[in-house]
Backbone of each chain as nested JSON, in Angstrom:
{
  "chains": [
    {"id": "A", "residues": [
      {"number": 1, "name": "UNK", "atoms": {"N": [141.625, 113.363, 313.679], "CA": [140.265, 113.178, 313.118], "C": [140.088, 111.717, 312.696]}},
      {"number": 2, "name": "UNK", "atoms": {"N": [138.957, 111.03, 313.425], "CA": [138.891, 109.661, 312.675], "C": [138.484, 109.784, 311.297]}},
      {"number": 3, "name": "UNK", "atoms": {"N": [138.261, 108.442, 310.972], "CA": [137.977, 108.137, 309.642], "C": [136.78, 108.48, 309.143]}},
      {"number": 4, "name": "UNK", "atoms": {"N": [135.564, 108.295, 309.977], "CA": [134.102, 108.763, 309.667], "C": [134.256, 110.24, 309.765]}},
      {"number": 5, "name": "UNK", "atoms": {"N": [135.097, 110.739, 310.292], "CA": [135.092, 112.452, 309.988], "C": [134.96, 112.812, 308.665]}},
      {"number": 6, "name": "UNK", "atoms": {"N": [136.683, 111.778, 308.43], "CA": [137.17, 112.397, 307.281], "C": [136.204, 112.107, 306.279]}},
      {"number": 7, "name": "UNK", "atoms": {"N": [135.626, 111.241, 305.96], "CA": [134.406, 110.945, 305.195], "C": [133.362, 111.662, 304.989]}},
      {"number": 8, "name": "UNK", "atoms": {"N": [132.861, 112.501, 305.946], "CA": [131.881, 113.71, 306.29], "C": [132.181, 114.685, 305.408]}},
      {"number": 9, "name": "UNK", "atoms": {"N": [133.477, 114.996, 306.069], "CA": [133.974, 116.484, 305.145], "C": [134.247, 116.564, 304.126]}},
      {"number": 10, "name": "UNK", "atoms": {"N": [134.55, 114.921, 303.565], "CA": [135.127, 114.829, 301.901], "C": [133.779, 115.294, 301.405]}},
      {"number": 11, "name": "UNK", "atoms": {"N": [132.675, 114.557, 301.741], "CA": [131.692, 114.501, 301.748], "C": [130.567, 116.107, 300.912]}},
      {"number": 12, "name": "UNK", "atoms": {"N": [130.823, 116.504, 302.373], "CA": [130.746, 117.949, 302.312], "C": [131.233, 118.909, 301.139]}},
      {"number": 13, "name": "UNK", "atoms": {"N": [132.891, 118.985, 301.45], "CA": [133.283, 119.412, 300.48], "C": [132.95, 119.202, 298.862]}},
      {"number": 14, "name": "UNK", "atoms": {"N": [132.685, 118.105, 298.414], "CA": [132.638, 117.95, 297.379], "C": [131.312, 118.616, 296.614]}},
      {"number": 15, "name": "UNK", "atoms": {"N": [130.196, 118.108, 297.571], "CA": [128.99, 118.517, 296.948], "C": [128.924, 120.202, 297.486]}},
      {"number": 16, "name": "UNK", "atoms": {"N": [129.824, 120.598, 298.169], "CA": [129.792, 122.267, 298.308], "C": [130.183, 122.87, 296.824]}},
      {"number": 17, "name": "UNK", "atoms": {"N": [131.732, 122.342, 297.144], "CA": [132.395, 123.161, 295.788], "C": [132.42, 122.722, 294.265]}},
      {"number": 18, "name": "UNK", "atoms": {"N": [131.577, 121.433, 294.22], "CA": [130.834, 121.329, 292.76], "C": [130.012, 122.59, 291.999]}},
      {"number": 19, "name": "UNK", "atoms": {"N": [129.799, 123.201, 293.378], "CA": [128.405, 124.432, 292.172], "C": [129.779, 125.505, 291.928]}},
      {"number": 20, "name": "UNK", "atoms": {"N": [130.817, 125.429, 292.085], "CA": [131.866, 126.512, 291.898], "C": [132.132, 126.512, 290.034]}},
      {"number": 21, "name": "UNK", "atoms": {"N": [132.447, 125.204, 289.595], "CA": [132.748, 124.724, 288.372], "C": [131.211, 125.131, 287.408]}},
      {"number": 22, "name": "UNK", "atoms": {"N": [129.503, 125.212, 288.053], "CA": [128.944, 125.46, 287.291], "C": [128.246, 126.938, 287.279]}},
      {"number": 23, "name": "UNK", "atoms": {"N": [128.942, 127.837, 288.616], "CA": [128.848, 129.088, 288.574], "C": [129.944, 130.001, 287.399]}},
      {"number": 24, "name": "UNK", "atoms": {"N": [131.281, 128.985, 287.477], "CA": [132.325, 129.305, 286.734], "C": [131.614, 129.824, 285.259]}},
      {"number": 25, "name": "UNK", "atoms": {"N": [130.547, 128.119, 284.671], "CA": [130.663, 128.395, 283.568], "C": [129.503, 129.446, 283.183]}},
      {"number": 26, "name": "UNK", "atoms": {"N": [128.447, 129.292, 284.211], "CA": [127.192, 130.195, 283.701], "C": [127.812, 131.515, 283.704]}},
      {"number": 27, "name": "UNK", "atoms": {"N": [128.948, 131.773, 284.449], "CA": [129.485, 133.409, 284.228], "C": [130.551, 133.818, 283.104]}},
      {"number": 28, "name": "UNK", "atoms": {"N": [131.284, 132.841, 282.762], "CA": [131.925, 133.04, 281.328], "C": [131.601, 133.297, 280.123]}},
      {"number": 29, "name": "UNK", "atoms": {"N": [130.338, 131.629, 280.334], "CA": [129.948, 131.524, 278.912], "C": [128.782, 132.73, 278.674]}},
      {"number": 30, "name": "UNK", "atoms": {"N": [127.851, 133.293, 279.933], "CA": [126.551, 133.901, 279.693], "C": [125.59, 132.827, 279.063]}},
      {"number": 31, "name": "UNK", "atoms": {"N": [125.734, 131.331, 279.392], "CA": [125.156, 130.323, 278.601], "C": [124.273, 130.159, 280.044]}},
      {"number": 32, "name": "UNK", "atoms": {"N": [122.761, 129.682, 280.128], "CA": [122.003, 129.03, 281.375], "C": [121.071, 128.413, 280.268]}},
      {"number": 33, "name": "UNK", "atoms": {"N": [121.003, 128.05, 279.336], "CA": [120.088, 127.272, 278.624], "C": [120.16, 125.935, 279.24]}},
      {"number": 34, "name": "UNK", "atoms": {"N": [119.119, 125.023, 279.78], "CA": [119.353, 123.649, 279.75], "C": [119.116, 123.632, 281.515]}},
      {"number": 35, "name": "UNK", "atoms": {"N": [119.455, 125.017, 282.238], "CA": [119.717, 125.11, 283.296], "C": [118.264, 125.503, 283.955]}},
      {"number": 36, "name": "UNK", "atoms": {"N": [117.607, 124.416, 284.926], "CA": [116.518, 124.742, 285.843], "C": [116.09, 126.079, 286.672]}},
      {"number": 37, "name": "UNK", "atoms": {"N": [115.609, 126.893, 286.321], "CA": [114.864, 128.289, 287.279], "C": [114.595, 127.889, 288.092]}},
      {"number": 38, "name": "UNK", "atoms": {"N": [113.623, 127.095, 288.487], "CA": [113.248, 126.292, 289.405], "C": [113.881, 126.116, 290.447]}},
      {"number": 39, "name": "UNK", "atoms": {"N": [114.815, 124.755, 290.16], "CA": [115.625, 124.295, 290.588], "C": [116.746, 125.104, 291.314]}},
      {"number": 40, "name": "UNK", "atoms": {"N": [117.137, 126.369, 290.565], "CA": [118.121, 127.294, 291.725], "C": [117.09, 128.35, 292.907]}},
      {"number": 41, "name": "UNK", "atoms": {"N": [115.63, 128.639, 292.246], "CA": [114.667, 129.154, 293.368], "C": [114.536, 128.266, 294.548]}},
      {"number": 42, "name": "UNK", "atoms": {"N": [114.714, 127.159, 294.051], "CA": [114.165, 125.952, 295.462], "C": [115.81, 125.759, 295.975]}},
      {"number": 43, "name": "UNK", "atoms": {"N": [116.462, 125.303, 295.607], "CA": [117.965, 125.141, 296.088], "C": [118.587, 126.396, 296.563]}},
      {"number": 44, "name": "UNK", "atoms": {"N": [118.158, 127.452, 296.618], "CA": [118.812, 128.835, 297.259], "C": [118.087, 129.055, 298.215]}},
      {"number": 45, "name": "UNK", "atoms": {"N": [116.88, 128.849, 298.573], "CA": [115.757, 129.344, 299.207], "C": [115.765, 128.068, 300.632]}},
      {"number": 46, "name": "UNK", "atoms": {"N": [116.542, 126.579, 300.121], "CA": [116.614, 125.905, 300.569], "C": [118.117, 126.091, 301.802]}},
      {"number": 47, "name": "UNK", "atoms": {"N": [119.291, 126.653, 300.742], "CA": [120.566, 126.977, 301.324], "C": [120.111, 127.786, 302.699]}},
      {"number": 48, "name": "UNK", "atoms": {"N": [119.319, 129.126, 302.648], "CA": [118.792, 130.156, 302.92], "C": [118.457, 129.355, 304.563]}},
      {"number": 49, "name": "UNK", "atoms": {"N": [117.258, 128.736, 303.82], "CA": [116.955, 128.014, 305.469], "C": [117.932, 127.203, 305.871]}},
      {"number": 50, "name": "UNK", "atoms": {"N": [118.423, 126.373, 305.636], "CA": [119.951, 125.551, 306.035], "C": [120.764, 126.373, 307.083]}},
      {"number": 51, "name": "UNK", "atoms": {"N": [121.073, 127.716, 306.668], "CA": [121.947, 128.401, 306.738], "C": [120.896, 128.678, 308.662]}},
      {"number": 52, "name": "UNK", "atoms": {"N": [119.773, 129.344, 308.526], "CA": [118.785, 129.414, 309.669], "C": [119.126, 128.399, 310.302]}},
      {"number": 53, "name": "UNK", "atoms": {"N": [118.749, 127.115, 310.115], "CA": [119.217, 126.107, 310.638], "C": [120.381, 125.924, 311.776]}},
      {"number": 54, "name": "UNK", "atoms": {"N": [121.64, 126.085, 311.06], "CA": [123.101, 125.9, 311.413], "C": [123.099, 126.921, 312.97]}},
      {"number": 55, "name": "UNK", "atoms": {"N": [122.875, 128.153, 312.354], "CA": [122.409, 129.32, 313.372], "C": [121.746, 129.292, 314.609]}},
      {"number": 56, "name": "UNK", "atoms": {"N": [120.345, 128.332, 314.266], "CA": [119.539, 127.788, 315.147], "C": [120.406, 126.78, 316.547]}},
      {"number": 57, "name": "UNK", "atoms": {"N": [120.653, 125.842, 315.147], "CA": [121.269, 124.62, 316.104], "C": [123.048, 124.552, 316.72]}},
      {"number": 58, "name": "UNK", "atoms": {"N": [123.141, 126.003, 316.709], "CA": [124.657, 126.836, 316.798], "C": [125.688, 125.471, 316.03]}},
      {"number": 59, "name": "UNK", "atoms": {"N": [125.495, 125.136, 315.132], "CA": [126.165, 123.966, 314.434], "C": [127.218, 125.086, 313.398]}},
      {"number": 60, "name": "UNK", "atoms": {"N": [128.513, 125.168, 313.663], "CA": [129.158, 125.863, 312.535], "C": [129.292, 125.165, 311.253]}},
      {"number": 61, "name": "UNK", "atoms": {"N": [130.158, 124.034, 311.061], "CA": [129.324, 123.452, 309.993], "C": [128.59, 123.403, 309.394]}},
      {"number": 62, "name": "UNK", "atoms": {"N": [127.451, 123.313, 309.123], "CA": [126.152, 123.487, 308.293], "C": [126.129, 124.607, 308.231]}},
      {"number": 63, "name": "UNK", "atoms": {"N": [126.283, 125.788, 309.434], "CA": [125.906, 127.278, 308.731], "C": [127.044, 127.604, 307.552]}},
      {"number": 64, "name": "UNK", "atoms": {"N": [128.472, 127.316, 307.614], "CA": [129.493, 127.566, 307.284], "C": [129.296, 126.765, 305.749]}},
      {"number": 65, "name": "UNK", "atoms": {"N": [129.309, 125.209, 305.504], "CA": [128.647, 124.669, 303.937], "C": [127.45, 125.194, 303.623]}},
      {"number": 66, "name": "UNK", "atoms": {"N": [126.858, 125.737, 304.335], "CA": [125.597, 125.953, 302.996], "C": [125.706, 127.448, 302.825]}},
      {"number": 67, "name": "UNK", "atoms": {"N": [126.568, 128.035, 303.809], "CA": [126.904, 129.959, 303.436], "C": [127.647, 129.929, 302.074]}},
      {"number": 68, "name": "UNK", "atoms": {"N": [128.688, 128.697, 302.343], "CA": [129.962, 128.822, 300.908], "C": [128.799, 128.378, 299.815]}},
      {"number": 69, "name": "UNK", "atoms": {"N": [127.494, 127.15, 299.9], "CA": [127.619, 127.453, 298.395], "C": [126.41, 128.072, 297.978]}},
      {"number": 70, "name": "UNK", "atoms": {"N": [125.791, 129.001, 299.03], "CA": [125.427, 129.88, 298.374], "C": [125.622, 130.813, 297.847]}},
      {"number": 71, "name": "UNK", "atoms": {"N": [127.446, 131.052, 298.098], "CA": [128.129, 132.048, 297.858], "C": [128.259, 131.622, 296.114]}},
      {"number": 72, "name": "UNK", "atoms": {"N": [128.201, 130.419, 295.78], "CA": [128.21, 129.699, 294.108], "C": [127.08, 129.633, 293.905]}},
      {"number": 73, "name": "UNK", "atoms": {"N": [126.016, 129.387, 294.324], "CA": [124.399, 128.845, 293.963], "C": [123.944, 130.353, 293.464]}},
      {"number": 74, "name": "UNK", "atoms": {"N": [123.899, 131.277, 293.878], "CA": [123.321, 132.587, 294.106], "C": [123.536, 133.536, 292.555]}},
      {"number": 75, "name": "UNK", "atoms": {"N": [124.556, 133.525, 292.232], "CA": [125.338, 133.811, 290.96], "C": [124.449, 133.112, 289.726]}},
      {"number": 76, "name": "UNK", "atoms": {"N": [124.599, 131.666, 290.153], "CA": [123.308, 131.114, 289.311], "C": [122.142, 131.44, 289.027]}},
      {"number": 77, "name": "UNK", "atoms": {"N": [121.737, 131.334, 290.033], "CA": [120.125, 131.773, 289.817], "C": [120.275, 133.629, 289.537]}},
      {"number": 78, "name": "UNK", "atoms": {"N": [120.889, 134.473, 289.785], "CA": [120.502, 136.05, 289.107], "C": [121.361, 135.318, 287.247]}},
      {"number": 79, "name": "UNK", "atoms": {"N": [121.996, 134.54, 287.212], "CA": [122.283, 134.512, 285.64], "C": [121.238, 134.272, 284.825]}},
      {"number": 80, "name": "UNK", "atoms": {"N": [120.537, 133.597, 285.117], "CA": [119.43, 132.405, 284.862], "C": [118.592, 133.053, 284.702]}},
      {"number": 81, "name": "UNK", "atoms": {"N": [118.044, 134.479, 285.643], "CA": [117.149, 135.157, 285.621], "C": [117.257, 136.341, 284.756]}},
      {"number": 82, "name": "UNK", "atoms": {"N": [118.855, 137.061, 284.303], "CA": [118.907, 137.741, 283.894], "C": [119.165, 137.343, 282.368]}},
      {"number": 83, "name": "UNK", "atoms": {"N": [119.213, 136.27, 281.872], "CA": [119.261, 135.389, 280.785], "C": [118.478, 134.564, 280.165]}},
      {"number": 84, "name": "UNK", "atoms": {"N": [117.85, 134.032, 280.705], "CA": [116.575, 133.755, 280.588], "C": [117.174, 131.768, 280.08]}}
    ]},
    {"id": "B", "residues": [
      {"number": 1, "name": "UNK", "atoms": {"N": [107.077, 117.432, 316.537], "CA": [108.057, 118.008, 316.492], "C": [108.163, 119.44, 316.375]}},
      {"number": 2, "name": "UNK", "atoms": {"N": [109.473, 119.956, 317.375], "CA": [109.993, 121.724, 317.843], "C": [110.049, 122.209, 316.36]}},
      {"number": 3, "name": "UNK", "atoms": {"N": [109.892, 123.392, 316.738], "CA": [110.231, 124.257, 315.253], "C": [111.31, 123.548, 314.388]}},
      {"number": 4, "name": "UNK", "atoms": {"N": [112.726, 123.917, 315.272], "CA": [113.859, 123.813, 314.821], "C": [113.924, 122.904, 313.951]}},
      {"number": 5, "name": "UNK", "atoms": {"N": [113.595, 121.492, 314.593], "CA": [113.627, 120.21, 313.285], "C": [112.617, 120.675, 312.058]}},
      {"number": 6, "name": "UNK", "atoms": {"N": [111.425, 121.192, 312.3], "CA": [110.533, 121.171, 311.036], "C": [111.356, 122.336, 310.136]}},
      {"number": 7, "name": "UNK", "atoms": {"N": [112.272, 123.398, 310.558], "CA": [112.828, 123.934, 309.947], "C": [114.332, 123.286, 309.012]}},
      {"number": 8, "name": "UNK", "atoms": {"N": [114.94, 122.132, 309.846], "CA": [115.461, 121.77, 309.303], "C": [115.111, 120.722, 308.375]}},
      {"number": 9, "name": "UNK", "atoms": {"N": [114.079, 119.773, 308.56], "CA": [112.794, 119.191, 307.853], "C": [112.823, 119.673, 306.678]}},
      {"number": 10, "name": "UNK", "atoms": {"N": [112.422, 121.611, 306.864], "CA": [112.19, 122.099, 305.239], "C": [113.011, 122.449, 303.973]}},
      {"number": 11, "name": "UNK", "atoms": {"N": [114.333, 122.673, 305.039], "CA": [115.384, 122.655, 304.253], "C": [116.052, 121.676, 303.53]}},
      {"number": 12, "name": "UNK", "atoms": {"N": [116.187, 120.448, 303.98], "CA": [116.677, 119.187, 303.422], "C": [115.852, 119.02, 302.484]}},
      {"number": 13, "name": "UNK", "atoms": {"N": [114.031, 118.913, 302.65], "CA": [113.302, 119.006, 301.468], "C": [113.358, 119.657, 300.561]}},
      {"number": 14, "name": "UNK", "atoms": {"N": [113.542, 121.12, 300.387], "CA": [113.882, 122.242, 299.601], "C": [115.254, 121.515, 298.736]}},
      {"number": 15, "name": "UNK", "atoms": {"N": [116.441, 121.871, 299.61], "CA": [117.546, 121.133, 298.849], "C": [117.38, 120.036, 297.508]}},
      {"number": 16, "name": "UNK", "atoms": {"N": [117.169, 118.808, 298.302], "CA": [116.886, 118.128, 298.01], "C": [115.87, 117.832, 296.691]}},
      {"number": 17, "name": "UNK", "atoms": {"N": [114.863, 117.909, 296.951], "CA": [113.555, 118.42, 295.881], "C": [113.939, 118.788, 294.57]}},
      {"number": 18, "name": "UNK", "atoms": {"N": [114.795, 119.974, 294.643], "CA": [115.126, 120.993, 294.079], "C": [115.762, 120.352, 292.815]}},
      {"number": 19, "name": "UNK", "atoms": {"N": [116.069, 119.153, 292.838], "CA": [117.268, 118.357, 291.54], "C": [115.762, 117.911, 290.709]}},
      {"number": 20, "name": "UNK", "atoms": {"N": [114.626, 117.591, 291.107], "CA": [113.53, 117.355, 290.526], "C": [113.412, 117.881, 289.355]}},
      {"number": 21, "name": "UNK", "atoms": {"N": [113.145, 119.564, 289.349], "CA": [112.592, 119.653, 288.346], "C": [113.992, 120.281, 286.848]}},
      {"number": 22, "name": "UNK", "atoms": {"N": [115.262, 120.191, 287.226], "CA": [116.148, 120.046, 286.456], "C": [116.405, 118.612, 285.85]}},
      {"number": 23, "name": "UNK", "atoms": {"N": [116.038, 117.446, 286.41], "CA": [116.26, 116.147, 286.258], "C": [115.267, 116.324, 285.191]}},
      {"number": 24, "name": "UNK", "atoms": {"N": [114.071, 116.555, 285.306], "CA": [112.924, 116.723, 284.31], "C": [113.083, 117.57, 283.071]}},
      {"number": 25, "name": "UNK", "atoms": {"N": [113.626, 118.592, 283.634], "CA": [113.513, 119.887, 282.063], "C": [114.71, 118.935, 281.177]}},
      {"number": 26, "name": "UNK", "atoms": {"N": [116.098, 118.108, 281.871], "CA": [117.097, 117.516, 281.128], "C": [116.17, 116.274, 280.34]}},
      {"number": 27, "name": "UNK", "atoms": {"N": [115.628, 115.647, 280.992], "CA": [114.978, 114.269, 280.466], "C": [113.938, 115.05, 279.116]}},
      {"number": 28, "name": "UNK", "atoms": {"N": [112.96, 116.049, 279.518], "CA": [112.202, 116.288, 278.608], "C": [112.552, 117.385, 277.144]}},
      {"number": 29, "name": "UNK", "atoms": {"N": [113.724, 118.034, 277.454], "CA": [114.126, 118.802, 276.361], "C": [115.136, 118.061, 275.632]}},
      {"number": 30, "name": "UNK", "atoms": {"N": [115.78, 117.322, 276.401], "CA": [117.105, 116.632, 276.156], "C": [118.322, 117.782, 275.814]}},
      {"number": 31, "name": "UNK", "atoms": {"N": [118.105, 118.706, 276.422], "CA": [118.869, 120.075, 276.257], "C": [119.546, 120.073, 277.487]}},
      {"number": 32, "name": "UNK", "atoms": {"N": [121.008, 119.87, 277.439], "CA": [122.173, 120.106, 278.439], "C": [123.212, 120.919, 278.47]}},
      {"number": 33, "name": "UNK", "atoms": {"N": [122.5, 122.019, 277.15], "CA": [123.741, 123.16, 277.038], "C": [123.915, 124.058, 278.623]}},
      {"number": 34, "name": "UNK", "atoms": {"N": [124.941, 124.189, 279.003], "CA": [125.28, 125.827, 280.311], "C": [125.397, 125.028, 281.285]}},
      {"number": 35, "name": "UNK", "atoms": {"N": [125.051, 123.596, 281.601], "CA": [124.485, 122.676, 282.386], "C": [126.431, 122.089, 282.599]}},
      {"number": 36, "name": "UNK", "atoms": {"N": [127.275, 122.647, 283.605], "CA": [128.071, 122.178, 284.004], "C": [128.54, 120.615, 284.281]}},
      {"number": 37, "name": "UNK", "atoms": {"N": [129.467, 119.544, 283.276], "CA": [129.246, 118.148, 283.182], "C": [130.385, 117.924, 284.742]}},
      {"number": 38, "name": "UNK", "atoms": {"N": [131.67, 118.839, 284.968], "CA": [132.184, 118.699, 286.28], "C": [131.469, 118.799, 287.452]}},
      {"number": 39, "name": "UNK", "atoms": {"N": [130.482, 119.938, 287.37], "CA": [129.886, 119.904, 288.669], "C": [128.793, 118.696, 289.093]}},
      {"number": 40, "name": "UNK", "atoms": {"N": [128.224, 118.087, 287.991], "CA": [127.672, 116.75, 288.121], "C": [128.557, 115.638, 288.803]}},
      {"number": 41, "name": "UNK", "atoms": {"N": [129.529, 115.339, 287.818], "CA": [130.744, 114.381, 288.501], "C": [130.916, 114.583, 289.917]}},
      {"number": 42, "name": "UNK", "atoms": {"N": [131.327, 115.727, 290.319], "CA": [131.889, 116.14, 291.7], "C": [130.174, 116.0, 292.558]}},
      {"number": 43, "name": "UNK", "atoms": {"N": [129.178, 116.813, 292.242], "CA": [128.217, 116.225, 293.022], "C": [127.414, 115.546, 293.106]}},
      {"number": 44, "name": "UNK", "atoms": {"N": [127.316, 114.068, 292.056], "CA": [127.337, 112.935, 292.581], "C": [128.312, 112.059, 293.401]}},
      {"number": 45, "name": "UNK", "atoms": {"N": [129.329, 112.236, 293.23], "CA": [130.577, 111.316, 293.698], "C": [130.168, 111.438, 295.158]}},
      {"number": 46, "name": "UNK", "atoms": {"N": [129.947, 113.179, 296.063], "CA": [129.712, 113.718, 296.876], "C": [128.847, 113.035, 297.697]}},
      {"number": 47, "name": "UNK", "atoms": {"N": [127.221, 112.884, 296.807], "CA": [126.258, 112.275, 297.474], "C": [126.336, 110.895, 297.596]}},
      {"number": 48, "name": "UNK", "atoms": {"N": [127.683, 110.306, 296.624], "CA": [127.448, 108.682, 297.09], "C": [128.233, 108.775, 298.53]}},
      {"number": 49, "name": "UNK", "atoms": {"N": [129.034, 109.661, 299.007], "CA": [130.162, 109.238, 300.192], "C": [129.344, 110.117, 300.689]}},
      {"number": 50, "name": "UNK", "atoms": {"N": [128.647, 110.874, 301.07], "CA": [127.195, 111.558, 301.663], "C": [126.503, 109.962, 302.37]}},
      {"number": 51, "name": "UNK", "atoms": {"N": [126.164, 109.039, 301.357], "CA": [125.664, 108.107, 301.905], "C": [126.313, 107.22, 302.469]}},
      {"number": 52, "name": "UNK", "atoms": {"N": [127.387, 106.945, 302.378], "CA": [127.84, 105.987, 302.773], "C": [128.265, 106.752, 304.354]}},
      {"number": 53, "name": "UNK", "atoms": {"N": [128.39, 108.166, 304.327], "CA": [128.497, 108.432, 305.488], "C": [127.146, 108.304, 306.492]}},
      {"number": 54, "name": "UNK", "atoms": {"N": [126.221, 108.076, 305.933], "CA": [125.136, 108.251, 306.831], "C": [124.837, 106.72, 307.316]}},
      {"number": 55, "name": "UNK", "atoms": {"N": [125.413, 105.719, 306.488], "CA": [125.434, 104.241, 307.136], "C": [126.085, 104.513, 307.71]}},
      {"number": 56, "name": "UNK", "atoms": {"N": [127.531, 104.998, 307.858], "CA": [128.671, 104.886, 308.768], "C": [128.385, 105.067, 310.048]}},
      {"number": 57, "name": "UNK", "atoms": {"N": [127.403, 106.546, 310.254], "CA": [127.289, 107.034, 311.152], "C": [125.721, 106.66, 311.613]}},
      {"number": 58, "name": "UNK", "atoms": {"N": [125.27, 105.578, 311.296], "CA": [123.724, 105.074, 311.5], "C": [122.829, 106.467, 311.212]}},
      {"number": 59, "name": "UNK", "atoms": {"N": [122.66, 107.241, 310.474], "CA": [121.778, 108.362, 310.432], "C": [121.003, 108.508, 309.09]}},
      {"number": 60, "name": "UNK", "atoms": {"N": [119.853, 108.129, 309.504], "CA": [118.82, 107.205, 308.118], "C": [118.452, 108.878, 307.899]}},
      {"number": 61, "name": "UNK", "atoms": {"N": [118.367, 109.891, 308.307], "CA": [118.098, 111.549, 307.504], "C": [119.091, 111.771, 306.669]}},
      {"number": 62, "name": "UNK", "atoms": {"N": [120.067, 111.373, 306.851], "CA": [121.472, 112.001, 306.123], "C": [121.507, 110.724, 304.88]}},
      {"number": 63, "name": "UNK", "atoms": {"N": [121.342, 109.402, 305.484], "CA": [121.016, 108.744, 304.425], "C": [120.001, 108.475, 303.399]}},
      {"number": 64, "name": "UNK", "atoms": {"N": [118.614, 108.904, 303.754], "CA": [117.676, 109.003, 302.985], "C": [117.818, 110.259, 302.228]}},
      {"number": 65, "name": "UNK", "atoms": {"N": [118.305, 111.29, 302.43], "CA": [118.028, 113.121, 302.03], "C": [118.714, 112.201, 300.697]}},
      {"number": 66, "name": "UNK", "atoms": {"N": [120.26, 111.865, 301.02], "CA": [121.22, 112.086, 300.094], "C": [120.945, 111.09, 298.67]}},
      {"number": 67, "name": "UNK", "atoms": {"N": [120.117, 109.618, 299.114], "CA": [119.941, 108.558, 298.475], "C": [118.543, 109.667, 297.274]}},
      {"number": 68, "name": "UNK", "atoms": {"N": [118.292, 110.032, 297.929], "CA": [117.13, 110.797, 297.188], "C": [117.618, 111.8, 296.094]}},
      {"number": 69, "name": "UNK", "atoms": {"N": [118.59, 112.235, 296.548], "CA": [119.241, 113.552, 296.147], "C": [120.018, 112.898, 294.706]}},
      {"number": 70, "name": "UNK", "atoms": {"N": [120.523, 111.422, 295.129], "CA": [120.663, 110.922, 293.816], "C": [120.247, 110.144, 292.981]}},
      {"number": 71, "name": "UNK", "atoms": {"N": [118.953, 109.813, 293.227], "CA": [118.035, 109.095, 292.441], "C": [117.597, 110.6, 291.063]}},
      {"number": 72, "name": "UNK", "atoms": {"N": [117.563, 111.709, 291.392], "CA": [117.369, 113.327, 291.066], "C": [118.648, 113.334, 290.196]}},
      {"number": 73, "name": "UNK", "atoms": {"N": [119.691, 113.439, 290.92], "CA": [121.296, 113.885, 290.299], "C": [121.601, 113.033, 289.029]}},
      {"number": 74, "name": "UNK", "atoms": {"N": [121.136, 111.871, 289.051], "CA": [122.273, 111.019, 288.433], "C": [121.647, 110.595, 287.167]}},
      {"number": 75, "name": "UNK", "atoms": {"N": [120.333, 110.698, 286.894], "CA": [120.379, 111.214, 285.098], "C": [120.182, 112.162, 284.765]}},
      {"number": 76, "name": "UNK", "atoms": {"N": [120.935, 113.624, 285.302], "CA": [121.097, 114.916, 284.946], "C": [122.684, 114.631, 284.477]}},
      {"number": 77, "name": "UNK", "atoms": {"N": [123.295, 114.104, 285.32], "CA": [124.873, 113.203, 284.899], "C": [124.902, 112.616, 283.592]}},
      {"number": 78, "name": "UNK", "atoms": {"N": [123.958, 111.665, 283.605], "CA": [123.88, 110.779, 282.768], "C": [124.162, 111.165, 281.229]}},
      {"number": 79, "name": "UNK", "atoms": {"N": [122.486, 112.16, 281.16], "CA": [122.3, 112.914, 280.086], "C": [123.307, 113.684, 279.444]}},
      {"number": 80, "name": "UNK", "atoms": {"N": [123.675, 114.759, 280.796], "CA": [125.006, 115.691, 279.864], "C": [125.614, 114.883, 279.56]}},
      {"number": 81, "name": "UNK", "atoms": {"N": [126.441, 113.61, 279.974], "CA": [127.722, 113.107, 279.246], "C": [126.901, 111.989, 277.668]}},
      {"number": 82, "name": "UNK", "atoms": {"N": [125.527, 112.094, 277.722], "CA": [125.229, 111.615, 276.382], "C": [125.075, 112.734, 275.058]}},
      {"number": 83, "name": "UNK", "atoms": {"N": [124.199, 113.798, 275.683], "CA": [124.491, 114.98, 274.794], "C": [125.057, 116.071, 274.26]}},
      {"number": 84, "name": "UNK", "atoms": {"N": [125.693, 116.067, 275.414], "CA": [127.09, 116.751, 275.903], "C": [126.844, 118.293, 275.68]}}
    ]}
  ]
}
């Protein structure tokens, strides 16, 4: 793998499995104060089509990062909703 | 432009967008409780090598989405590590 790969996927990875650390805490603490409704309606809804996307453009990649973090994003937004 | 791009069009917007109105509720409540300070770290760090991958790879979508994405991200960063 060249170097601009590896850059991609660090890439990738990072901003995937960042929402892991803030699904972690919205499910421990039961805390979403401070935390955008909004912001996880438009960012899930966004994953959602991404995910269409990847599918579309038979790209595994993109279907495959935006499946994982909606597999973290998703958790969020029902906390958020069920918490207010 | 084919479907496909305006679909992927809507998604990058969605994504993207989406840090808007959390960047806002943080700036205007100054409330960063539930609001994960790791997952900030990790997804800014993300979107700066996001960009730098999109110079790498000459791709002004991947570089504009992401440059955007942290003009949004990075006083949601900011904030939690001031109010903690």
């Amino acid at each position: 793998m060249d170097w601009t790969s590896t850059i991609g996927y660090l890439a990738a990875s990072l901003t995937t499995l960042s929402f892991l650390p803030q699904a972690f805490k919205v499910i421990t603490t039961q805390n979403t104060q401070g935390i955008s409704g909004l912001m996880y309606v438009m960012f899930v809804t966004g994953l959602v089509i991404w995910l269409v996307y990847g599918l579309l453009i038979g790209d595994a990649a993109v279907s495959m990062a935006n499946f994982l973090t909606l597999v973290f994003a998703l958790p969020i937004l029902v906390m958020k909703y069920r918490k207010g």
